[in-house]
C-alpha positions in Angstrom: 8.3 -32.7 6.6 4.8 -33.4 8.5 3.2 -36.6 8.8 0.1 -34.7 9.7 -3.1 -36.1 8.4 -4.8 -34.3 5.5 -8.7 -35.4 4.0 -9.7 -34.0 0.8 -13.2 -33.0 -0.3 -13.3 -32.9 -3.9 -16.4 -33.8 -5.7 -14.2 -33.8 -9.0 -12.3 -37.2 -9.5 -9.7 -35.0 -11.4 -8.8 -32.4 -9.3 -9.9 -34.9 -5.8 -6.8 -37.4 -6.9 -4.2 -34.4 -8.3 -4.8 -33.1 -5.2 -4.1 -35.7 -2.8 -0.7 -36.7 -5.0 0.3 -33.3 -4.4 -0.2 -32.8 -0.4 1.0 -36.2 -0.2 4.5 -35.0 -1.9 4.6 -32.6 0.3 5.3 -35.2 3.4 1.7 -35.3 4.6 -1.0 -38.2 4.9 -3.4 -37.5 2.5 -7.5 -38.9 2.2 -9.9 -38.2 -0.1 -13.6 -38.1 0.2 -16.0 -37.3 -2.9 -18.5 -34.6 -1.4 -19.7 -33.8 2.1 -21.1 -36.6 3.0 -18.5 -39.1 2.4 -16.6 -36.6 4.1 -18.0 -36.7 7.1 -17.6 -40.8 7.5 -14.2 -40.3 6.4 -13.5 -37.9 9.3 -15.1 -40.3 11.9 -13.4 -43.0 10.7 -10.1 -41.2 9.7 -9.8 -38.8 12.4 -7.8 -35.7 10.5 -6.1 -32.8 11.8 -6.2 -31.0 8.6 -9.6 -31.1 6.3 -9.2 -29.3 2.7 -12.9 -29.1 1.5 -14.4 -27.2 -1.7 -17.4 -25.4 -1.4 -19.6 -26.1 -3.6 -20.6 -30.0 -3.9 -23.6 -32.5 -4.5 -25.5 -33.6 -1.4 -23.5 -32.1 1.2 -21.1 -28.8 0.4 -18.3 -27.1 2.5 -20.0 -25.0 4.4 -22.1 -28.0 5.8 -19.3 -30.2 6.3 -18.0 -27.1 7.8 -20.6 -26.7 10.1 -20.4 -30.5 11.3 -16.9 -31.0 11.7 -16.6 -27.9 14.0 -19.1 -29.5 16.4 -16.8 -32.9 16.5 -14.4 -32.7 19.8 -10.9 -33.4 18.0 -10.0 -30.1 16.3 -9.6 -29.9 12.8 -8.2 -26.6 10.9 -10.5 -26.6 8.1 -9.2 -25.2 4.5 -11.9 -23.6 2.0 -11.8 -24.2 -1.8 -13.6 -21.7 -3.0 -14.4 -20.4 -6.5 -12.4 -17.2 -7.8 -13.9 -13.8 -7.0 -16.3 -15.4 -4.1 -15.4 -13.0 -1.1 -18.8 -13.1 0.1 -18.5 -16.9 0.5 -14.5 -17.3 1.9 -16.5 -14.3 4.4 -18.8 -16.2 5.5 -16.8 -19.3 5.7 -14.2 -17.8 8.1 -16.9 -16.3 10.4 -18.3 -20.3 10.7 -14.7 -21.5 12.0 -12.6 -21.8 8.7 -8.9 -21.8 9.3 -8.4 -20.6 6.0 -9.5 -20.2 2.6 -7.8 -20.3 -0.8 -9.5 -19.7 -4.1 -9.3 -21.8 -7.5 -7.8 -22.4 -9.2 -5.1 -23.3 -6.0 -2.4 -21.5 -5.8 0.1 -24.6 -5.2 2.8 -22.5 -3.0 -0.5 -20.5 -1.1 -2.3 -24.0 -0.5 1.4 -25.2 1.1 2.2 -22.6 3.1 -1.8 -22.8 4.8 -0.9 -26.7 5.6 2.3 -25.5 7.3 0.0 -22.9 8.9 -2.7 -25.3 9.8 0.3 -28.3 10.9 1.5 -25.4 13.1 -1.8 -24.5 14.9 -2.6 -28.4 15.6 1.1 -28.6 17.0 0.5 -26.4 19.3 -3.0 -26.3 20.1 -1.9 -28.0 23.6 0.5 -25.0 24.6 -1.8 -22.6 23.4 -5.2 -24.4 25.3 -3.0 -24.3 28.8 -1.8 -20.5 27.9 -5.0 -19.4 27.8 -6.0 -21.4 30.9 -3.7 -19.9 32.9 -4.6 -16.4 31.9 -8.2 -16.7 32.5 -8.0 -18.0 36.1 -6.8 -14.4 37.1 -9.3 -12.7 34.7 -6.7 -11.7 32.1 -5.9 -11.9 28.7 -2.9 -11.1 27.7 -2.2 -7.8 28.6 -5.7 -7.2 28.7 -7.5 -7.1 32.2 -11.2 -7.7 33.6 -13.5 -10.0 35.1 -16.6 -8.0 33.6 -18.9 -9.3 31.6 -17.8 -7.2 28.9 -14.6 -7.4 29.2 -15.2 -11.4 29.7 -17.0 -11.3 25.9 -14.1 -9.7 24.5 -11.7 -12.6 25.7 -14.4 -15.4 24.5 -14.4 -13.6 20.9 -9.9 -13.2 20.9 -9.9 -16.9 21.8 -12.4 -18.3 19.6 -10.7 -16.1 16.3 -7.3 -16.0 17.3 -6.0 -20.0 16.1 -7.3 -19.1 12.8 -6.3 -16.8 10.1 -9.3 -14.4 9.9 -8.9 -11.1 9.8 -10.3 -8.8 12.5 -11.8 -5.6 12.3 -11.4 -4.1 16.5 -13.4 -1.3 16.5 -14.0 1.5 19.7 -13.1 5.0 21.1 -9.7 6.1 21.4 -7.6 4.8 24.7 -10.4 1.5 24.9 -6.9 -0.4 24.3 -8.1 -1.8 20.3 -3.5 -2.2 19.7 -4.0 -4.7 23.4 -6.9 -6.8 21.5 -4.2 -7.1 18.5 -1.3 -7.8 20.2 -3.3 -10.7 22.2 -4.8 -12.3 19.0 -1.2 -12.3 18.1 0.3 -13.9 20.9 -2.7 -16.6 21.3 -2.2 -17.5 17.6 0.7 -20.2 16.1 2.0 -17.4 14.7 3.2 -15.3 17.7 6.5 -15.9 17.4 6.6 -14.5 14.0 6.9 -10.6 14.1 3.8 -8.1 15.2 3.9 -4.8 13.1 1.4 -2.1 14.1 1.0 1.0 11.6 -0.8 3.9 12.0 -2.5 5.2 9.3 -3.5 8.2 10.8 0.4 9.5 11.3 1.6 9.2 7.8 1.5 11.6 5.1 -0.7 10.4 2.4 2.2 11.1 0.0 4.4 7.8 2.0 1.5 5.7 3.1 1.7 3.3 0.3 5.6 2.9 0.2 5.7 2.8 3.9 2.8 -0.5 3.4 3.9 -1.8 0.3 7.9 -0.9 0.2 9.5 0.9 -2.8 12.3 0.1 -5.0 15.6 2.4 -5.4 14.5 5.4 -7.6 10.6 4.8 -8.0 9.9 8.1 -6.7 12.0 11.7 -5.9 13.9 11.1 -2.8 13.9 6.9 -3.1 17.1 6.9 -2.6 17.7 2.6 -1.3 15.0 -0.2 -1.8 13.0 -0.3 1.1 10.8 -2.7 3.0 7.5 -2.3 3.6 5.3 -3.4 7.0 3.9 -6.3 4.9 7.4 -8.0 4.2 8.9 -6.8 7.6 5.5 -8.7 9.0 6.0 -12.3 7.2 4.6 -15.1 8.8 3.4 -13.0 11.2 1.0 -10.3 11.5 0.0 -6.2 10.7 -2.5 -4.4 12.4 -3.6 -1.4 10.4 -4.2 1.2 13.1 -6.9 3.7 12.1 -7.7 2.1 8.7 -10.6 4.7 7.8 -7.6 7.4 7.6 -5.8 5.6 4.8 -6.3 7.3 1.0 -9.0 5.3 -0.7 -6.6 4.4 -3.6 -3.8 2.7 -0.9 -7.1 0.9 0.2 -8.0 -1.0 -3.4 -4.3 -1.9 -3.1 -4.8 -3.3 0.1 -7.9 -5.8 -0.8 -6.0 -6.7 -3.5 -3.0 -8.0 -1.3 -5.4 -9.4 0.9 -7.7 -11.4 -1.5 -4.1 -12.3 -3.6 -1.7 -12.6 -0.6 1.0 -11.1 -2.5 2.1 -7.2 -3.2 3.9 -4.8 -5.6 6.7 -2.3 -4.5 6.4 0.6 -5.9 8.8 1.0 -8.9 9.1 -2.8 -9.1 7.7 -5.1 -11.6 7.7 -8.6 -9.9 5.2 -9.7 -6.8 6.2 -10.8 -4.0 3.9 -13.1 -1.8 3.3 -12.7 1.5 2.0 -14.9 4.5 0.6 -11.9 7.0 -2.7 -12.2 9.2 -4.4 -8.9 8.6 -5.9 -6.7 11.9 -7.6 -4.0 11.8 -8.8 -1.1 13.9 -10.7 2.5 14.2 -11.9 4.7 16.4 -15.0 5.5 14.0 -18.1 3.6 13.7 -17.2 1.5 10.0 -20.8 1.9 8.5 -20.3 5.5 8.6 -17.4 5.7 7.4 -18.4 3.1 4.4 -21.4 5.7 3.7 -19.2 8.7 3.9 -16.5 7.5 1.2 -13.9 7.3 4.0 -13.5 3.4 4.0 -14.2 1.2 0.8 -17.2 -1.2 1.4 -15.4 -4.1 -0.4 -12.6 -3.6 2.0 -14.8 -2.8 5.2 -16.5 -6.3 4.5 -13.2 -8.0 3.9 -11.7 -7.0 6.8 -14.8 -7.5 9.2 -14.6 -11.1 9.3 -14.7 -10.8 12.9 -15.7 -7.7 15.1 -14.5 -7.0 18.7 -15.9 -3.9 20.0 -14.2 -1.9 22.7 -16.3 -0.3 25.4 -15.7 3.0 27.1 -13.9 2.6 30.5 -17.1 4.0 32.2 -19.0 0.9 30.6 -16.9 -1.4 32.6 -16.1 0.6 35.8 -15.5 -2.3 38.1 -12.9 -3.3 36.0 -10.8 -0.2 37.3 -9.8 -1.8 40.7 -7.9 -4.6 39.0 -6.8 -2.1 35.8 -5.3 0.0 38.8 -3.3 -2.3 40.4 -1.8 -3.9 37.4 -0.9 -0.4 35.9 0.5 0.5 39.7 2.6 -2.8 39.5 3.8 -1.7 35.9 4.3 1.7 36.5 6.4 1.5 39.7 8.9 -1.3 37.5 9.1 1.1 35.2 9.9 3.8 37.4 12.6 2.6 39.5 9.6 3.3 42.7 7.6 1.4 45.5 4.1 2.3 45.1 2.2 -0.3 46.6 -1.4 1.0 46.4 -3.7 3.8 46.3 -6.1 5.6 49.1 -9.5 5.0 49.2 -10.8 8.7 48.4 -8.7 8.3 45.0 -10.2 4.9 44.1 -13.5 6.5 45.0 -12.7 9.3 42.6 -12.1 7.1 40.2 -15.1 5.1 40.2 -16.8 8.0 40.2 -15.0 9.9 37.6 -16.3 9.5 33.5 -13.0 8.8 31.7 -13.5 10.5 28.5 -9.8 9.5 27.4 -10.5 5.6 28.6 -7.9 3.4 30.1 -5.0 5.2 27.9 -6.5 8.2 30.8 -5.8 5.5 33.8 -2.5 4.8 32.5 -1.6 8.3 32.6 -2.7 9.2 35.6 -1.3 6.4 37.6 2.2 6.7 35.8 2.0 10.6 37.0 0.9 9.8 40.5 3.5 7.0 40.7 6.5 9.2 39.4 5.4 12.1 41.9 4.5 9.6 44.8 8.0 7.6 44.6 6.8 4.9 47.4 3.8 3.6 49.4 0.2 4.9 48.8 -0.8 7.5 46.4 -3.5 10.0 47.8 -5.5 12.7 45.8 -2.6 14.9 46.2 -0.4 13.3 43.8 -3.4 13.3 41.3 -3.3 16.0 38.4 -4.5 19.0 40.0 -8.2 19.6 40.0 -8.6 15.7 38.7 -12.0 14.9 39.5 -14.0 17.5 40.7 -14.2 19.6 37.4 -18.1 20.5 37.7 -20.2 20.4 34.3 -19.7 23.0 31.6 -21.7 25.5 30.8 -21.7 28.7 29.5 -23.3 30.4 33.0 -20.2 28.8 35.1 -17.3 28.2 32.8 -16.1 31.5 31.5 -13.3 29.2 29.4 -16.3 27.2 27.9 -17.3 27.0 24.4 -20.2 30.1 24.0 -22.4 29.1 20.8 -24.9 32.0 19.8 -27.9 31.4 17.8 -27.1 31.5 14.0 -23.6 29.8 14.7 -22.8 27.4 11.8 -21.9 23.9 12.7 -18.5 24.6 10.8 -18.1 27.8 13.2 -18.8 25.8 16.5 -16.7 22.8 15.3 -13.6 25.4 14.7 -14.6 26.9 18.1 -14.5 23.5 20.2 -11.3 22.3 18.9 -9.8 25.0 19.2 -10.6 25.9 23.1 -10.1 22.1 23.5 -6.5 22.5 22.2 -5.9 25.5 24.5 -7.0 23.3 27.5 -4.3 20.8 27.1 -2.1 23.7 26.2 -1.5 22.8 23.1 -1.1 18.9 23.7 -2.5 17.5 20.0 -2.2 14.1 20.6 -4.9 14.6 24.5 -6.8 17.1 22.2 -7.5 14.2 19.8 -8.0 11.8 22.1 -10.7 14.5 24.2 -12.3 15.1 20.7 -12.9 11.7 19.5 -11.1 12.2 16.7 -8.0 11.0 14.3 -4.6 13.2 14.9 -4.5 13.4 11.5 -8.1 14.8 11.4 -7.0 17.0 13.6 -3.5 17.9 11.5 -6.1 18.7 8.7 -8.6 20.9 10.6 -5.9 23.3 11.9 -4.7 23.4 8.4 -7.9 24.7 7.6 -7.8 27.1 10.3 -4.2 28.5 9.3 -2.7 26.4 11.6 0.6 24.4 10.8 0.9 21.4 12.8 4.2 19.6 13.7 6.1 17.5 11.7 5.4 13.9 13.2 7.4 10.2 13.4 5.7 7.5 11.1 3.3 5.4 12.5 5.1 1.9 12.5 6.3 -0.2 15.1 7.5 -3.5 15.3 7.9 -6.7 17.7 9.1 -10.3 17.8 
């Protein structure tokens, strides 16, 4: 039971008094207030931790209210009303600072489990302030690293959206670290100690996607042999991240908005829905509009998910973040290894700085955990480097007899077969670095050397999960 304070906004007497009876039932302190306005003296006077507001009132609405209260210095977790079928609005109401939203008319177990939610965040608002303190005085976040100025606007946007419930669409190339930005949201929320389950999209067969999601009942397909739980349930009260979302079949995607917008799901074969508290991440190495105009990514669920954007850059958008990215992965790497590598020369650091990164910091990682392994102790110089690493002159076709030759009246299909092909001979046949060098999905990858005649290797499902 919480004794946490709760105001209502309600400019119908009605549902403004039911209401109140209701969340005060529930253990909590409950006010009411009959619009905006009155609101707003209420709050003053009041002084809530928890503010349930609908929309759409005389003289002052929500979104005002909204607006006002977020600029007050106590903080208040703010609960929308809005009415049914107004996405646009809960949107837009989560992007102002909206802990939540929940649409009429209220769904009475949804509206109780947000208050727990909410009571949680205020509880531990403290913990969480000081944790993210901490991290910032040594230009960290989490696991993620960098004092640059980019790197310094990512952590402002994690902090300001990760108390809240908004889902987050983390965009950016592959290896900029989008699975670090989710993992941090998740362990800056109330709800990090609640499981993390990260799914790639991109590594499950389209035939398994949606029971691998959603879960599946014994017998509600050949081979559905046990019931079994999908990443939503296994995720409850904590959160998902949807890795490579624009890879997912469009129908598993109008499943998804629906679980989103009606926070509860359907296993296939079963007849009963199941609710489910889950923050929702998401995150792809594609540029979303395009995606939206290419039929690869509903727009209804591109706009639903974007509540928030955090855009990754490219390692070699942030270079002088690689002096502190090195000595953090050298630190990890050597644990890891069972070795004592302390530092590294200064003609590798210069090579890094000077080298382009096209596989980002997933690259860094590798290299340093290669150099560390064949180092064993003390510095690494440019002989433990992968041979050749950084002094690979530009391509062409006059100095690279292993480059891609294009002749005039070579079709873009012809030259697209041709690069990833030669690129998958570079890396000897390495799909997952071809992928990554490409700029592409694996499973866009799996598909094009289908097309090609190519048969690619069965893979593990996507789907891992932490506490």
């Amino acid at each position: 039971m919480s004794h946490e304070k709760v105001l209502i906004v309600e400019d119908e007497e009605n549902e403004r008094t039911g209401l109140a009876e209701l969340v005060s039932s529930w253990g909590y302190r409950a006010e009411t207030a009959c619009d905006g306005v009155d609101g707003l003296e209420k709050a003053a006077e009041w002084t809530p931790s928890i503010v349930v507001t609908d929309l759409k009132m005389p003289r002052m609405g929500g979104m005002e209210l909204l607006e006002r209260l977020a600029k007050r210095p106590e903080a208040i977790a703010v609960i929308m009303v809005t009415a049914q079928g107004s996405i646009n609005s809960a949107v837009e109401a989560m992007r102002t600072g909206a802990f939540d939203y929940i649409p009429k008319p209220i769904d009475t177990n949804r509206l109780r489990t947000m208050l727990q939610n909410a009571a949680l965040l205020v509880g531990t608002r403290p913990e969480l302030e000081t944790t993210r303190r901490k991290l910032r005085e040594s230009d960290s976040l989490g696991e993620l690293r960098g004092g640059s100025k980019k790197m310094q606007e990512i952590f402002r946007l994690i902090e300001l959206v990760a108390p809240s419930t908004a889902s987050v669409l983390i965009t950016g190339a592959s290896g900029t670290g989008k699975e670090l930005v989710a993992r941090t949201i998740h362990q800056l929320s109330p709800r990090r100690e609640r499981p993390f389950v990260a799914i790639n999209c991109a590594a499950i067969p389209e035939t398994l996607i949606e029971s691998e999601i959603f879960g599946h009942e014994k017998g509600a397909f050949t081979g559905a042999l046990e019931r079994r739980t999908g990443c939503f349930e296994l995720a409850e009260g904590g959160t998902i991240l949807l890795d490579e979302i624009g890879e997912m079949p469009v129908g598993t995607q109008a499943k998804l908005l629906r679980v989103l917008e009606d926070r509860k799901l359907r296993r296939l074969g079963s007849k009963v829905e199941t609710a489910v508290d889950v923050r929702v991440l998401a995150a792809t190495n594609k540029v979303p509009e395009e995606a939206v105009s290419s039929g690869e990514l509903r727009s209804d669920l591109y706009y639903r998910l974007n509540v928030f954007n955090i855009h990754m850059p490219l390692l070699r958008e942030h270079k002088e973040d690689i002096s502190d990215l090195v000595q953090v992965l050298l630190e990890e790497m050597s644990e890891k290894h069972s070795r004592k590598v302390t530092t590294v020369s200064e003609a590798v650091m210069n090579l890094f700085n000077n080298y382009s990164w096209p596989g980002n910091v997933r690259e860094l990682r590798n290299t340093i955990e290669r150099a560390v392994i064949v180092c064993e102790s003390g510095l690494i110089e440019t002989r433990h480097l992968p041979p050749g690493f950084g002094h690979a002159p530009m391509r062409t076709a006059a100095n690279d007899p292993d480059g891609v030759r294009l002749g005039v009246g070579t079709t873009v299909g012809e030259a697209e077969k041709m690069l990833i092909l030669k690129t998958l001979e570079s890396t000897n046949n390495n799909k997952t670095r071809a992928a990554e060098i490409l700029g592409i999905s694996l499973k866009t990858l799996h598909n094009k050397l289908k097309e090609y005649g190519s048969s690619p290797p069965d893979g593990e499902l996507g789907r891992e999960t932490t506490e």
